[in-house]
N, C-alpha and C positions, 0 to 999 in steps of 0.2 A: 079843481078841488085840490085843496095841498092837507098833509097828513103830516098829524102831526103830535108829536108828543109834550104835556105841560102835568107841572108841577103846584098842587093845590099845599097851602102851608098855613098850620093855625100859629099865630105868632103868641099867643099866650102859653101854648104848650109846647111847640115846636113839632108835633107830629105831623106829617104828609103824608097825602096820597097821588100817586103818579097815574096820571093815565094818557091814553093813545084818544084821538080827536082826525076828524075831516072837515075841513071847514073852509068857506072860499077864502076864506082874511082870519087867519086865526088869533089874529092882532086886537081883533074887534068879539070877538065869538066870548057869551057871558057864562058857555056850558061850565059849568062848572063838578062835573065830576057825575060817577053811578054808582058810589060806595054803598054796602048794608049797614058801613057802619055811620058813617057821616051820610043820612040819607037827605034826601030834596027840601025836607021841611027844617032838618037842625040846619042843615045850609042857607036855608032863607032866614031863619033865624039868629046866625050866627054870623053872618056876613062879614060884618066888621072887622073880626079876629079872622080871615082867610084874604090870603094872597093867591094869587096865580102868577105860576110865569110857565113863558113857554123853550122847554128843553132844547127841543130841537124841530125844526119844520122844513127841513130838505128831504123827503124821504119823496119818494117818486110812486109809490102806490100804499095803499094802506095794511096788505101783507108786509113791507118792509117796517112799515111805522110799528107795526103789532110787534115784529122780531124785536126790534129795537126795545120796545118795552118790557120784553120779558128779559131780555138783557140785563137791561137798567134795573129791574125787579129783583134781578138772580143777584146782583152785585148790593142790596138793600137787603136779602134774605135776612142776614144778621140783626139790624136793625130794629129795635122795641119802635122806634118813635113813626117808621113807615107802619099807616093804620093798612094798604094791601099786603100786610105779610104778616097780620095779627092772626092771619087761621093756615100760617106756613101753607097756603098755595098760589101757585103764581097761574097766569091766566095762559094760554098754548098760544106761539106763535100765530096760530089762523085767529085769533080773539073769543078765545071760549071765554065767556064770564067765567070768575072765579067761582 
């Protein structure tokens, strides 16, 4: 299983959402995200205007992957256009949902 962080992007607005993933081939993996605010159904809907790419995917367990993304997250706090820091919280190292 490799862990791994990627980057969802609406290219009409420019906002993203960053999240942490486990996946045998994250190359291939169509997850696309568990935001409240971009949920399952506007993403099916919306398809078209989102990108993914993937961050980073050397992380050796999924506790590291998780650190990494709050990292990544701390360093977007600023950011209006990251939609995971529209309600100023970031998710804990162990992967508590926001």
């Amino acid at each position: 299983m490799k862990h791994y962080l990627y980057k969802i992007t609406n290219i009409e607005t420019n906002q993203y959402y960053i999240g942490v993933r486990s996946h045998k081939e994250p190359i291939i993996d169509k997850y696309m995200g568990s935001s409240s605010i971009w949920t399952r159904d506007w993403i099916k809907k919306n398809k078209d205007i989102l990108i993914k790419e993937i961050i980073d995917d050397a992380f050796q367990t999924r506790e590291e992957a998780n650190i990494g993304e709050v990292k990544l997250l701390e360093e977007c706090e600023l950011d209006d256009l990251c939609i995971n820091c529209l309600y100023k919280r970031i998710p804990s190292h162990l992967g508590i949902k926001q």
